[in-house]
VOLOZA-354882 format. One record per atom (N, C-alpha, C): chain; residue in one letter; atom name; x, y, z; residue number from 1. Coordinates in nm, 3 decimals. Atoms other than C-alpha are relative to their C-alpha. Layout:
REM residues N
{site A, A, CA, {X, Y, Z}, NUM}
...
END
This chain:
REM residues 156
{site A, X, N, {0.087, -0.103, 0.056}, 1}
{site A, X, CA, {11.872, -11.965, -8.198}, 1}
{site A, X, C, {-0.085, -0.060, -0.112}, 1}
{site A, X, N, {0.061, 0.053, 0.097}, 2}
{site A, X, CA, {11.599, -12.064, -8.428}, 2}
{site A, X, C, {0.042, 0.073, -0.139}, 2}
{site A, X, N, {0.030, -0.063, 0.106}, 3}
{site A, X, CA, {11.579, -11.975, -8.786}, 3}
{site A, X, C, {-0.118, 0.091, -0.007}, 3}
{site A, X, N, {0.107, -0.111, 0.047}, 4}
{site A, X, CA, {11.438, -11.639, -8.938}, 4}
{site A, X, C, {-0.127, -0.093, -0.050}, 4}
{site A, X, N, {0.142, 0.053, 0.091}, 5}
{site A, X, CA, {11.192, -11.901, -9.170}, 5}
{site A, X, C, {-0.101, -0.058, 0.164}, 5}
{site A, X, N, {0.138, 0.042, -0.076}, 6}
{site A, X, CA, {11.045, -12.086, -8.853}, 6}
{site A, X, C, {-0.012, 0.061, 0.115}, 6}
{site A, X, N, {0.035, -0.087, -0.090}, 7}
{site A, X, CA, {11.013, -11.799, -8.627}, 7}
{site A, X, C, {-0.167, 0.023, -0.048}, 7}
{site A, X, N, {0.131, -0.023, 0.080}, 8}
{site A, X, CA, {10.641, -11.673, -8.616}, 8}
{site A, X, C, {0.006, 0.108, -0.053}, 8}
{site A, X, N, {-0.044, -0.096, 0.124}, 9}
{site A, X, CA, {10.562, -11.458, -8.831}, 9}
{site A, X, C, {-0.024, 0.150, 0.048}, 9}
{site A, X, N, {-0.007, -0.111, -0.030}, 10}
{site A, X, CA, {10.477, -11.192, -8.654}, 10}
{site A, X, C, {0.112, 0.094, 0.106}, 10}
{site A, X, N, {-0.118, -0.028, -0.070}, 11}
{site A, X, CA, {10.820, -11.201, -8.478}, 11}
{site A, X, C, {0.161, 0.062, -0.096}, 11}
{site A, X, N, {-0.109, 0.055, 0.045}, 12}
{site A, X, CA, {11.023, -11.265, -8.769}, 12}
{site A, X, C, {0.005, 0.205, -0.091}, 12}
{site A, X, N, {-0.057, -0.167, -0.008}, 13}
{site A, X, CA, {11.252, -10.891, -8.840}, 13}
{site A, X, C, {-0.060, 0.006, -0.154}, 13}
{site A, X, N, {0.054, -0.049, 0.124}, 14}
{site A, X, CA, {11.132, -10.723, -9.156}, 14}
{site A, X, C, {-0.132, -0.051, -0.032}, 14}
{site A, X, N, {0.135, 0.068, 0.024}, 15}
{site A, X, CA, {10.829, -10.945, -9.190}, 15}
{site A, X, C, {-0.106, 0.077, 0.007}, 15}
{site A, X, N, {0.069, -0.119, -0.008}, 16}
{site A, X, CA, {10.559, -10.727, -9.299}, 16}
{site A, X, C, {-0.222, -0.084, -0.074}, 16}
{site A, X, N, {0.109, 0.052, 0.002}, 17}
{site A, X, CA, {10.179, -10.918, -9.254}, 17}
{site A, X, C, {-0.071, 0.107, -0.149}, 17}
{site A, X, N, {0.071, -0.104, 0.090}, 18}
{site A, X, CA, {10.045, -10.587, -9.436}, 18}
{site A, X, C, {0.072, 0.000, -0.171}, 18}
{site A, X, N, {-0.077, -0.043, 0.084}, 19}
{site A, X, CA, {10.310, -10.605, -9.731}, 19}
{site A, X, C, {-0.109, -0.147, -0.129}, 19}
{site A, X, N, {0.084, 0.074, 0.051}, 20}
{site A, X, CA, {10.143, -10.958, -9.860}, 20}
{site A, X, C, {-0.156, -0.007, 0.001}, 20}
{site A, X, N, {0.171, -0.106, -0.010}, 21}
{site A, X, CA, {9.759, -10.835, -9.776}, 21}
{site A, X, C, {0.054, 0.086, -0.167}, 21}
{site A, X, N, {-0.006, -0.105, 0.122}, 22}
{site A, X, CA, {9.856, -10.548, -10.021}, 22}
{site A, X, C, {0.030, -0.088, -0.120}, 22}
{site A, X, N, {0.016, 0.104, 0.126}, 23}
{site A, X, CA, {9.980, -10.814, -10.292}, 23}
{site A, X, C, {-0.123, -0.052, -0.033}, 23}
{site A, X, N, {0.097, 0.105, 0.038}, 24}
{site A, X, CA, {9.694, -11.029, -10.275}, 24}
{site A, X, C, {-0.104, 0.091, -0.062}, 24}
{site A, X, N, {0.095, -0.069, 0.029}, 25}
{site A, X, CA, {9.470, -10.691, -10.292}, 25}
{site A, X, C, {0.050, 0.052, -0.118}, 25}
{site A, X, N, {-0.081, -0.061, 0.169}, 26}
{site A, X, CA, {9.682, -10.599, -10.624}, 26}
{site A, X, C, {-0.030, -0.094, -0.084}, 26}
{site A, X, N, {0.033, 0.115, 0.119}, 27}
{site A, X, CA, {9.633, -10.928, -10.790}, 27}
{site A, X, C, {-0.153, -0.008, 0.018}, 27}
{site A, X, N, {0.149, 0.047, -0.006}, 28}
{site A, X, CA, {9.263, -10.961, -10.694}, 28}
{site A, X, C, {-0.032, 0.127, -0.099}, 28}
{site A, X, N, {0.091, -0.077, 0.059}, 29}
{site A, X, CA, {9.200, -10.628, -10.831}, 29}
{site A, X, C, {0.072, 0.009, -0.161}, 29}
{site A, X, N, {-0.065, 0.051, 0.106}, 30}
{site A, X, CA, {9.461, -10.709, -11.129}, 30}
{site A, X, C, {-0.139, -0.038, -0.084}, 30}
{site A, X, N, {0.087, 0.126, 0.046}, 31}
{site A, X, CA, {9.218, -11.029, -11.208}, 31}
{site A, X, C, {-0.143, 0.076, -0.027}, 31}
{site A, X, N, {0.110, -0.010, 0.013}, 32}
{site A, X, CA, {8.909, -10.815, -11.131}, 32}
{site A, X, C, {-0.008, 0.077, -0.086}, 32}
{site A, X, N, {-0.056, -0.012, 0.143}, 33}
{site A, X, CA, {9.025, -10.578, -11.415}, 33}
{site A, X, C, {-0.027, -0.028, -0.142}, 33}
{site A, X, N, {-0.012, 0.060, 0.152}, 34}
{site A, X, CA, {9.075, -10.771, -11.648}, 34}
{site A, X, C, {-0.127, -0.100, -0.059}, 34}
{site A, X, N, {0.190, 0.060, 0.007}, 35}
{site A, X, CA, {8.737, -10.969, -11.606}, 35}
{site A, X, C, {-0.053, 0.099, -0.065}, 35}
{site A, X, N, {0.062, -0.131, 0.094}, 36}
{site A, X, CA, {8.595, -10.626, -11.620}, 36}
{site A, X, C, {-0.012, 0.009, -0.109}, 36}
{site A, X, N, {-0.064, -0.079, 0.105}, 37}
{site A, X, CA, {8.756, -10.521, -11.915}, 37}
{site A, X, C, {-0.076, -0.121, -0.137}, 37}
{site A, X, N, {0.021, 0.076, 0.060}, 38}
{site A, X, CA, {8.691, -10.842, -12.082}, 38}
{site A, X, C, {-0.153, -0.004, -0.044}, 38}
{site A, X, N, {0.127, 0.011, 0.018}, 39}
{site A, X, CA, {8.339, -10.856, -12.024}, 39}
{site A, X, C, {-0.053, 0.148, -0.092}, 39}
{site A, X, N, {0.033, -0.149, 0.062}, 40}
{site A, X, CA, {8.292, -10.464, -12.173}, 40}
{site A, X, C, {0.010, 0.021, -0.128}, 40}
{site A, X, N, {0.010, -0.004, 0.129}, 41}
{site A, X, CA, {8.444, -10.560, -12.487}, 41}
{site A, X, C, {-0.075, -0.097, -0.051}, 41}
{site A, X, N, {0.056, 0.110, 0.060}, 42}
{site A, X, CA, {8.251, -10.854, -12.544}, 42}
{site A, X, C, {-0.126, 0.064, -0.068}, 42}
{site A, X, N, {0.152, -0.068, 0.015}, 43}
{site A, X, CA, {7.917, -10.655, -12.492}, 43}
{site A, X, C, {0.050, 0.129, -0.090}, 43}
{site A, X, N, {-0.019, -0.102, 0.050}, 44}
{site A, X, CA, {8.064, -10.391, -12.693}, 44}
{site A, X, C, {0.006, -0.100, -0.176}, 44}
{site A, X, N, {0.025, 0.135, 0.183}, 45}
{site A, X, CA, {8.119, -10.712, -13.029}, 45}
{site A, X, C, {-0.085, -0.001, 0.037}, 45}
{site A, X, N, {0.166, 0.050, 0.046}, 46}
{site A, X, CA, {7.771, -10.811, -12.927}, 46}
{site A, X, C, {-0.055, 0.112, -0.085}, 46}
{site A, X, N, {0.031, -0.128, 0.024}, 47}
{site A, X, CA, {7.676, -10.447, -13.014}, 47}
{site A, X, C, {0.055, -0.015, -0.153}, 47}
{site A, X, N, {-0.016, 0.005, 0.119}, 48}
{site A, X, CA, {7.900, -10.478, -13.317}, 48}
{site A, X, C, {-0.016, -0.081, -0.065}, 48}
{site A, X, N, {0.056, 0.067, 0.111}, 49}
{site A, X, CA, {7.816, -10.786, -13.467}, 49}
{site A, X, C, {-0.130, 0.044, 0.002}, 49}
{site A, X, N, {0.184, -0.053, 0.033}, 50}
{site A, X, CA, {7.389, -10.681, -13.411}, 50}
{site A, X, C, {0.023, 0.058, -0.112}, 50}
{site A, X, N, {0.021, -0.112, 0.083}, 51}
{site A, X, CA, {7.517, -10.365, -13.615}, 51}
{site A, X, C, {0.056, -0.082, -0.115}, 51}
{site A, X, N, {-0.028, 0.102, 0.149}, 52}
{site A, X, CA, {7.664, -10.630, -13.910}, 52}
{site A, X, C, {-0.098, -0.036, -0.010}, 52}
{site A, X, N, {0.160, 0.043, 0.015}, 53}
{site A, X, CA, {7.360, -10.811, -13.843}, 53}
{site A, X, C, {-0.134, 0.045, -0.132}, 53}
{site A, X, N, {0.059, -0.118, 0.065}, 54}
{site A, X, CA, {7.180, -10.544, -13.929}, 54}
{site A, X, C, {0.007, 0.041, -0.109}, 54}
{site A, X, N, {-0.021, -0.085, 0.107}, 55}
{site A, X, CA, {7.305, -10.380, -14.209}, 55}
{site A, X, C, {0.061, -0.110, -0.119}, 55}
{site A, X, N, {-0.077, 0.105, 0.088}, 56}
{site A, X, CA, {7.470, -10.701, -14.393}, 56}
{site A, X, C, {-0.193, -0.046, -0.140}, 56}
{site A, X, N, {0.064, 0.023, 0.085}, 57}
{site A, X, CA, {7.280, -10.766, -14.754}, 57}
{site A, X, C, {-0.054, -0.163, -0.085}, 57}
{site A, X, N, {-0.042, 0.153, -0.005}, 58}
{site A, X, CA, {7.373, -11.111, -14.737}, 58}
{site A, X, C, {-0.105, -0.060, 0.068}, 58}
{site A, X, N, {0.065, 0.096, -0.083}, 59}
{site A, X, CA, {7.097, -11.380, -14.618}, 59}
{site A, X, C, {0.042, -0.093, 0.105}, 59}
{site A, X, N, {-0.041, 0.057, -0.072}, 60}
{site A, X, CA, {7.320, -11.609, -14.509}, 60}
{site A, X, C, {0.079, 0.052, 0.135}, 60}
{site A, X, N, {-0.077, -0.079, -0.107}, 61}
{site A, X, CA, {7.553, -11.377, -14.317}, 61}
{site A, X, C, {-0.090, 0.077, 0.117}, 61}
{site A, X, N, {0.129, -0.077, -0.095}, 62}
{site A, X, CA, {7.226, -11.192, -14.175}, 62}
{site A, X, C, {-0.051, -0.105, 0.084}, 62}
{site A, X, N, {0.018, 0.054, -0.107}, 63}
{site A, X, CA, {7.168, -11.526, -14.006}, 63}
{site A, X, C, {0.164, -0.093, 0.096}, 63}
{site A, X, N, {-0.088, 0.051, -0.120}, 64}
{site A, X, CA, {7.481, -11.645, -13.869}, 64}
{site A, X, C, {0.052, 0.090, 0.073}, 64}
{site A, X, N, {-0.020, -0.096, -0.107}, 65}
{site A, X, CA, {7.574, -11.315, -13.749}, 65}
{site A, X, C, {-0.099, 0.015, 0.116}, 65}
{site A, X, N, {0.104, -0.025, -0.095}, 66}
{site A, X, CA, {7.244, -11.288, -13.593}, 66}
{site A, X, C, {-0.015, -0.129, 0.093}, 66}
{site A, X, N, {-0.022, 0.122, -0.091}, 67}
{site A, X, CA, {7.287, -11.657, -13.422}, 67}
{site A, X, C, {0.122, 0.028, 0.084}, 67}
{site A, X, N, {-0.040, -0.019, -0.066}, 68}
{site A, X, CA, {7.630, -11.554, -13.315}, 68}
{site A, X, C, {0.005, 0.112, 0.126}, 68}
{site A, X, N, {0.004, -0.101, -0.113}, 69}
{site A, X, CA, {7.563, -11.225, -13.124}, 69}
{site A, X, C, {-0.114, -0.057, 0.092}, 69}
{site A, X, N, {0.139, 0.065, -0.126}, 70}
{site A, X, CA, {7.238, -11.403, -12.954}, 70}
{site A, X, C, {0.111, -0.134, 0.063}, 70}
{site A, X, N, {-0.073, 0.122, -0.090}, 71}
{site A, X, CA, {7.522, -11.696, -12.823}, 71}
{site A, X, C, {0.046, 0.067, 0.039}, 71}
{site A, X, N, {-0.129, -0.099, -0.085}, 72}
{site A, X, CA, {7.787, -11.435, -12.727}, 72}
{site A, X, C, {-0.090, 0.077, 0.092}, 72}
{site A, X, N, {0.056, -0.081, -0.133}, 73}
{site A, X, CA, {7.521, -11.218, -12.559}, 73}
{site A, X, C, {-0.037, -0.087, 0.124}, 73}
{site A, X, N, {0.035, 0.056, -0.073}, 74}
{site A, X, CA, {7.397, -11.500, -12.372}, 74}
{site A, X, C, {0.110, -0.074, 0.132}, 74}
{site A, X, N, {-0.130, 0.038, -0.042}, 75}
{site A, X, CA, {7.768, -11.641, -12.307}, 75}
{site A, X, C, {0.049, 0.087, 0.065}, 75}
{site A, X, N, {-0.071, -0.120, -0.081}, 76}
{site A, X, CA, {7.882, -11.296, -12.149}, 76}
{site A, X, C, {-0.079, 0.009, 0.118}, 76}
{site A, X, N, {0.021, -0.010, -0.048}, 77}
{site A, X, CA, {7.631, -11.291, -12.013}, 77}
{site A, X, C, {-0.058, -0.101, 0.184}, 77}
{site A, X, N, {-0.044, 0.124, -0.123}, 78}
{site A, X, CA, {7.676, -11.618, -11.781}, 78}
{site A, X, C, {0.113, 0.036, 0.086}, 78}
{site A, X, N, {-0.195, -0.048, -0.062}, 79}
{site A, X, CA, {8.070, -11.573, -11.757}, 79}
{site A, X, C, {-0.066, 0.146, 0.109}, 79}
{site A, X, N, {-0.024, -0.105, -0.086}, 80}
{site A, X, CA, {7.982, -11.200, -11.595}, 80}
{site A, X, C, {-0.117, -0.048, 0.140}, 80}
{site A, X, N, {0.060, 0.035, -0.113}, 81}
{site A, X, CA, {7.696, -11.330, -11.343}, 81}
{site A, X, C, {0.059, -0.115, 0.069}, 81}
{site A, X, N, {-0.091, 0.096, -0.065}, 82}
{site A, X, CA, {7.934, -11.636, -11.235}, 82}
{site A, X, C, {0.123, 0.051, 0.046}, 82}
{site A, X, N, {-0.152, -0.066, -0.049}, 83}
{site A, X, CA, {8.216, -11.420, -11.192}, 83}
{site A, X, C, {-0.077, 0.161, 0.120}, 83}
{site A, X, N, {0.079, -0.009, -0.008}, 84}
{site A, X, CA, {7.964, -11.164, -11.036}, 84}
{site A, X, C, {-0.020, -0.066, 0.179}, 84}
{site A, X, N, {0.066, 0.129, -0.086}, 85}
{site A, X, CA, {7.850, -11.444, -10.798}, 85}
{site A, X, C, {0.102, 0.017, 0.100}, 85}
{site A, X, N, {-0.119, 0.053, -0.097}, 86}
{site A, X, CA, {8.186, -11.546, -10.651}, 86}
{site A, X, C, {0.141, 0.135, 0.030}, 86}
{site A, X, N, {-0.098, -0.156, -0.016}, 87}
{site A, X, CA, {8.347, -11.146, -10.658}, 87}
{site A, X, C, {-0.067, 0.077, 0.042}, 87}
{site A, X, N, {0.003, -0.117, -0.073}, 88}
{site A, X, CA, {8.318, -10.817, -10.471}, 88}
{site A, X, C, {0.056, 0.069, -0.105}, 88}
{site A, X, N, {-0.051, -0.062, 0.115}, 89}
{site A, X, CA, {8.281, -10.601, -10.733}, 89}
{site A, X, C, {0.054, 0.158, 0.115}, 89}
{site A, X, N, {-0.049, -0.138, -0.075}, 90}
{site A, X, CA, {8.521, -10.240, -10.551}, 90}
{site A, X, C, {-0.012, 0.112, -0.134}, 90}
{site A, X, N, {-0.021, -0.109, 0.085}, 91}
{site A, X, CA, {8.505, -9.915, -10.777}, 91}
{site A, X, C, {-0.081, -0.046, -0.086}, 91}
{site A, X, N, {0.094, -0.024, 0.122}, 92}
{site A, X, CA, {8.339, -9.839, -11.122}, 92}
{site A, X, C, {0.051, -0.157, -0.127}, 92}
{site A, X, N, {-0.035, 0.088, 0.072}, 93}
{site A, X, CA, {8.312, -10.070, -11.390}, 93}
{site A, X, C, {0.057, 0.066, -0.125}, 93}
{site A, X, N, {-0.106, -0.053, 0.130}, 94}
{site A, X, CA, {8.611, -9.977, -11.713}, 94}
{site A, X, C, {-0.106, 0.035, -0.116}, 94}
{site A, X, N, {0.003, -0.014, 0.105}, 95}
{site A, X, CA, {8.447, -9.806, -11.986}, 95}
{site A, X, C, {0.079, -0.001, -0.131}, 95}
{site A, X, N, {-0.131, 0.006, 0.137}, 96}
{site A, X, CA, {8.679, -9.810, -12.349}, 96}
{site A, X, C, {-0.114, 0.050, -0.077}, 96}
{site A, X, N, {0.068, -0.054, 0.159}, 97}
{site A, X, CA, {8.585, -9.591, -12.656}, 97}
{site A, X, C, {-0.042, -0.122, -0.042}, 97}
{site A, X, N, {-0.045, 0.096, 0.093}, 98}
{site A, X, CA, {8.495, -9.830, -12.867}, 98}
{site A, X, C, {-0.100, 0.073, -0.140}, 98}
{site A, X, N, {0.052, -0.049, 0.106}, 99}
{site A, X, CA, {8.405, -9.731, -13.212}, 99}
{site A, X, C, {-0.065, -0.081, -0.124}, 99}
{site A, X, N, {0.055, 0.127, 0.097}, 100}
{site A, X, CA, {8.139, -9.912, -13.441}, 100}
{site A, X, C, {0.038, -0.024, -0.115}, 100}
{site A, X, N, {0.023, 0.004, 0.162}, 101}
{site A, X, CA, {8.187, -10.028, -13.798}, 101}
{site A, X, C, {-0.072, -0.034, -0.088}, 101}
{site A, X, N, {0.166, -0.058, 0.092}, 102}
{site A, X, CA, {7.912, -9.951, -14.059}, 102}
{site A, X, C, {0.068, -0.113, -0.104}, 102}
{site A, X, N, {0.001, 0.054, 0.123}, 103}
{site A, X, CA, {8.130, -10.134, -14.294}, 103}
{site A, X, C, {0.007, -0.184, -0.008}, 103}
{site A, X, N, {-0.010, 0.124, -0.056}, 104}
{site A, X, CA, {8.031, -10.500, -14.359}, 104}
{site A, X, C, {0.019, -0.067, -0.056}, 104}
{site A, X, N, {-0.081, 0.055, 0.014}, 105}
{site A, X, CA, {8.239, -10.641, -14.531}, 105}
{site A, X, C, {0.065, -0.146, 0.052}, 105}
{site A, X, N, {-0.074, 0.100, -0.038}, 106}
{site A, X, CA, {8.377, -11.003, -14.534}, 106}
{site A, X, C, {0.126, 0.026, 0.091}, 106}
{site A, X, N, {-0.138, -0.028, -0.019}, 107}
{site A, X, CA, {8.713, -10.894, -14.465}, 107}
{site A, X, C, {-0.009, 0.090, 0.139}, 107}
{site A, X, N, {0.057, -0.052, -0.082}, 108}
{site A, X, CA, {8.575, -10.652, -14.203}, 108}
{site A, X, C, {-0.076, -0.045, 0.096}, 108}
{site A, X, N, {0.082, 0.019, -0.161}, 109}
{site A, X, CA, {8.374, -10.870, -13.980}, 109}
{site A, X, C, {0.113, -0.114, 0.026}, 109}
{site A, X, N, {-0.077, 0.079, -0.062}, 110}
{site A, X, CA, {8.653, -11.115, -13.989}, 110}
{site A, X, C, {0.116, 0.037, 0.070}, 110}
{site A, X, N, {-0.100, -0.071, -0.094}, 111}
{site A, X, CA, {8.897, -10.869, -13.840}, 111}
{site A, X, C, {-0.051, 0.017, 0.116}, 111}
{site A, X, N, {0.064, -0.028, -0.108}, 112}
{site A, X, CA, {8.664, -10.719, -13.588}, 112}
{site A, X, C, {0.010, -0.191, 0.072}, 112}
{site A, X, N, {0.024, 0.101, -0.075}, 113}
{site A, X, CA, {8.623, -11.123, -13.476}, 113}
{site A, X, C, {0.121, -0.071, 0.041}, 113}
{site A, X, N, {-0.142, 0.019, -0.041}, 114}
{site A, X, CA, {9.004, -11.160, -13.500}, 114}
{site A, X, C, {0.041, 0.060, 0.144}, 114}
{site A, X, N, {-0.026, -0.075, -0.166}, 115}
{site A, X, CA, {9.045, -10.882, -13.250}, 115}
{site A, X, C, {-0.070, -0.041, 0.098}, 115}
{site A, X, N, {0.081, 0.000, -0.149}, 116}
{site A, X, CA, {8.788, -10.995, -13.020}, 116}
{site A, X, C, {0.064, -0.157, 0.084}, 116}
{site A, X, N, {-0.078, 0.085, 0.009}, 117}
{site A, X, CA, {8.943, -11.362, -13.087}, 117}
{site A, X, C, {0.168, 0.015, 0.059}, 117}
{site A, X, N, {-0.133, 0.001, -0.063}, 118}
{site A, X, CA, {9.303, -11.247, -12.953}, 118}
{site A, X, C, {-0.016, 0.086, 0.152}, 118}
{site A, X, N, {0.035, -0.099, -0.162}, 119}
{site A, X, CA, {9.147, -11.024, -12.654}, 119}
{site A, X, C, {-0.061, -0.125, 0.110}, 119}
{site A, X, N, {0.096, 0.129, -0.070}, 120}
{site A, X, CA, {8.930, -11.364, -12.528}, 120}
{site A, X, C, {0.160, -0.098, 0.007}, 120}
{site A, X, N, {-0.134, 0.088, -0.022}, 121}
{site A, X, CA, {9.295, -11.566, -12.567}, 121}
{site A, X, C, {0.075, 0.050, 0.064}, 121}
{site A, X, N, {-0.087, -0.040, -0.108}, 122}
{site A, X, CA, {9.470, -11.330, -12.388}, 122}
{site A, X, C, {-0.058, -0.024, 0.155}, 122}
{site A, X, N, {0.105, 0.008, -0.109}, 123}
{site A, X, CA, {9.215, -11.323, -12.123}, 123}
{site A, X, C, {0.033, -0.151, 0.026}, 123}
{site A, X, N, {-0.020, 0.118, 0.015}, 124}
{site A, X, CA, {9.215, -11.719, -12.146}, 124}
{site A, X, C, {0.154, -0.054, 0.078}, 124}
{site A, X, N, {-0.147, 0.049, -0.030}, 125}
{site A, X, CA, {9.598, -11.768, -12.131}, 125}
{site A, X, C, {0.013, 0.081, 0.128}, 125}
{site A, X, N, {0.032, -0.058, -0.108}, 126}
{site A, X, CA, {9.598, -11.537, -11.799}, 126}
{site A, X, C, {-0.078, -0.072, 0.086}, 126}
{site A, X, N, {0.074, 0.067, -0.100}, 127}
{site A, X, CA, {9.329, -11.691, -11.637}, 127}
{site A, X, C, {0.065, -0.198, 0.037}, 127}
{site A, X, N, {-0.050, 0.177, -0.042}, 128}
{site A, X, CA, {9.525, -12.061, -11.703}, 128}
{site A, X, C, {0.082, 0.062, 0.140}, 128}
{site A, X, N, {-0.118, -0.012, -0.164}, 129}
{site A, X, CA, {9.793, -11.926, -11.449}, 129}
{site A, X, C, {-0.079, 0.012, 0.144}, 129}
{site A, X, N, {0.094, 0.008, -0.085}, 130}
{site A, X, CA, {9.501, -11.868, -11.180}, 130}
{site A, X, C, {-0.090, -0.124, 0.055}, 130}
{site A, X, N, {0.079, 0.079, 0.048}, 131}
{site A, X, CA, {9.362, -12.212, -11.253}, 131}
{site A, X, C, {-0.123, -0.036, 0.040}, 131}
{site A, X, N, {0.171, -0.027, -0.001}, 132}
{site A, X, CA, {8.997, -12.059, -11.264}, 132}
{site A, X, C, {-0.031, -0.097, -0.085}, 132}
{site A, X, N, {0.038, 0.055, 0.057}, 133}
{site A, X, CA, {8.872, -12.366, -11.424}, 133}
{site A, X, C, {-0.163, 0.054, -0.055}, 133}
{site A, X, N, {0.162, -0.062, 0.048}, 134}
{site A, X, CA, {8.499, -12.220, -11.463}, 134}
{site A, X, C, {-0.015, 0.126, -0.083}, 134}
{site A, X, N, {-0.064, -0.097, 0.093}, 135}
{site A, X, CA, {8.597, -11.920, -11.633}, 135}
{site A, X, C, {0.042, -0.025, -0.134}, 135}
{site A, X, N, {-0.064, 0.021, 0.086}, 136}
{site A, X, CA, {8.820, -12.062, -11.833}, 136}
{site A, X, C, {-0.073, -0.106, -0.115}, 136}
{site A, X, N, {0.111, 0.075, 0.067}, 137}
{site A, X, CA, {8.557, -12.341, -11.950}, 137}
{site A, X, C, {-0.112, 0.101, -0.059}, 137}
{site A, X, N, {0.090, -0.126, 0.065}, 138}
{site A, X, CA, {8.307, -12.033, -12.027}, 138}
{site A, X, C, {0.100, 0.112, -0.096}, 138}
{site A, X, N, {-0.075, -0.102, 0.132}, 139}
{site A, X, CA, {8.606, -11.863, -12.277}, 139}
{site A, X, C, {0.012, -0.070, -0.092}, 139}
{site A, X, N, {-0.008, 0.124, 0.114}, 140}
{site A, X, CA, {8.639, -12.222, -12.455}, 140}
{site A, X, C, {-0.118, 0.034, -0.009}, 140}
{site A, X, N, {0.120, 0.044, 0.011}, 141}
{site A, X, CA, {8.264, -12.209, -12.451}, 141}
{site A, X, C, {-0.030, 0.148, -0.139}, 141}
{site A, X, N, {-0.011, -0.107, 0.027}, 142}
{site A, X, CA, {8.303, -11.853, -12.605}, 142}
{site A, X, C, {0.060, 0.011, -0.173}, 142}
{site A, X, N, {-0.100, 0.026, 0.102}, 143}
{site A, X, CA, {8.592, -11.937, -12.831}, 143}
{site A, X, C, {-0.093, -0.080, -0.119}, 143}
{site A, X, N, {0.039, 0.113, 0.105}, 144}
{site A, X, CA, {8.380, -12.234, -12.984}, 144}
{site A, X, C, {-0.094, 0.099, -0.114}, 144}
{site A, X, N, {0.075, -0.118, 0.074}, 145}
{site A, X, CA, {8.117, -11.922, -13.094}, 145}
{site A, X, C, {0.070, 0.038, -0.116}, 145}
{site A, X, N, {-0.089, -0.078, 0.096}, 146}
{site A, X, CA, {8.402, -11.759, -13.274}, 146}
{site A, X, C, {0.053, -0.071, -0.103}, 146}
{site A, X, N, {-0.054, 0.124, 0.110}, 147}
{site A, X, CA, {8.530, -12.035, -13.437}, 147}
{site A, X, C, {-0.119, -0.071, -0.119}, 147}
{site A, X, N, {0.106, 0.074, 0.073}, 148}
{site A, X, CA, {8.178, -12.192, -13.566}, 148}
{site A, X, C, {-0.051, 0.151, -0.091}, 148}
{site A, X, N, {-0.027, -0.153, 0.151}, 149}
{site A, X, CA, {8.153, -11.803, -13.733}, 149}
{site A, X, C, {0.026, 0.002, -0.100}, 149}
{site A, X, N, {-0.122, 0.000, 0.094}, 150}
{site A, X, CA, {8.445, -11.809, -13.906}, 150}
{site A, X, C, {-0.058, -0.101, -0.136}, 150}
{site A, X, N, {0.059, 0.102, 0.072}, 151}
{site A, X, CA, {8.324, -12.135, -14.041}, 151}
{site A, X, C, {-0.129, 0.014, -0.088}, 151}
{site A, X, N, {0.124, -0.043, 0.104}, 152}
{site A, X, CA, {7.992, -11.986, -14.177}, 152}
{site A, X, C, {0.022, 0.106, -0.086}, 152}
{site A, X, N, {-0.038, -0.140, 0.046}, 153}
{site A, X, CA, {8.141, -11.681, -14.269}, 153}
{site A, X, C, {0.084, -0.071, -0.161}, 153}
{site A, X, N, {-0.112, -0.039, 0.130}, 154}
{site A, X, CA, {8.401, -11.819, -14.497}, 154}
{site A, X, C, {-0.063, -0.148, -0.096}, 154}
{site A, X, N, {0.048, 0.080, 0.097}, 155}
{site A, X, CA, {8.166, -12.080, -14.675}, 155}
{site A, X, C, {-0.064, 0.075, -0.117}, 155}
{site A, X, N, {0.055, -0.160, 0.066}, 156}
{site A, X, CA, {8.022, -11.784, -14.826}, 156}
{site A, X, C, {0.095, 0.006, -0.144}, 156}
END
């Protein structure tokens, strides 16, 4: 009698073709998700750094904010037409409240860039297990934004 493993597969008892289909369509739309999601808050910081931008009294801060939201808009806006490109977008794309802050504050734009900073690493560390290398090179590319900020921000 052969073995259950090298029977074919469409012989072999319980073996359910449709059961792994349905996985793969759970993790694809998992992954597509979380792309989504990712990309919504980004464009939602671009939105909130402009509004620091904007309203900040500071010279210096009025231009590195305004250099970083023109890299991040441009950066999202790669990552989502490369991802985009090589996906079937199914259903609506995730809206999230998101709520602006007027106040602009040192301490205040470096939180807002914290949070966006641990949402882009989660995203990041996720996508290593997939090993989307192109992706993942456009969140370093992303990351470096956030980081060269920080750096103008806190010379200040």
């Amino acid at each position: 009698m052969t073995h259950p493993f090298f029977m074919p597969i469409n012989t072999n008892k319980g073996f359910k073709m449709s059961y792994f289909k349905k996985l793969i369509s759970e993790s694809a739309r998992e992954n597509q998700e979380l792309i989504l999601d990712f990309v919504v808050f980004s464009l939602n910081t671009v939105s909130q750094f402009h509004i620091f931008h904007l309203l900040t009294t500071d010279a210096q801060q009025h231009d590195a904010l305004g250099a970083f939201y023109d890299g991040l808009n441009d950066s999202i806006d790669g990552f989502a037409e490369y991802f985009l490109g090589e996906n079937t977008i199914s259903g609506s794309i995730p809206t999230t409240p998101y709520a602006f802050d007027t106040n602009v504050s040192l301490v205040t734009i470096l939180q807002k860039l914290d949070e966006y900073d641990n949402f882009m690493i989660r995203v990041r560390d996720k996508k290593k297990k997939t090993n989307e290398g192109s992706l993942i090179d456009s969140i370093n590319d992303i990351k470096e934004l956030t980081s060269k900020l920080k750096y103008k921000l806190k010379m200040n």
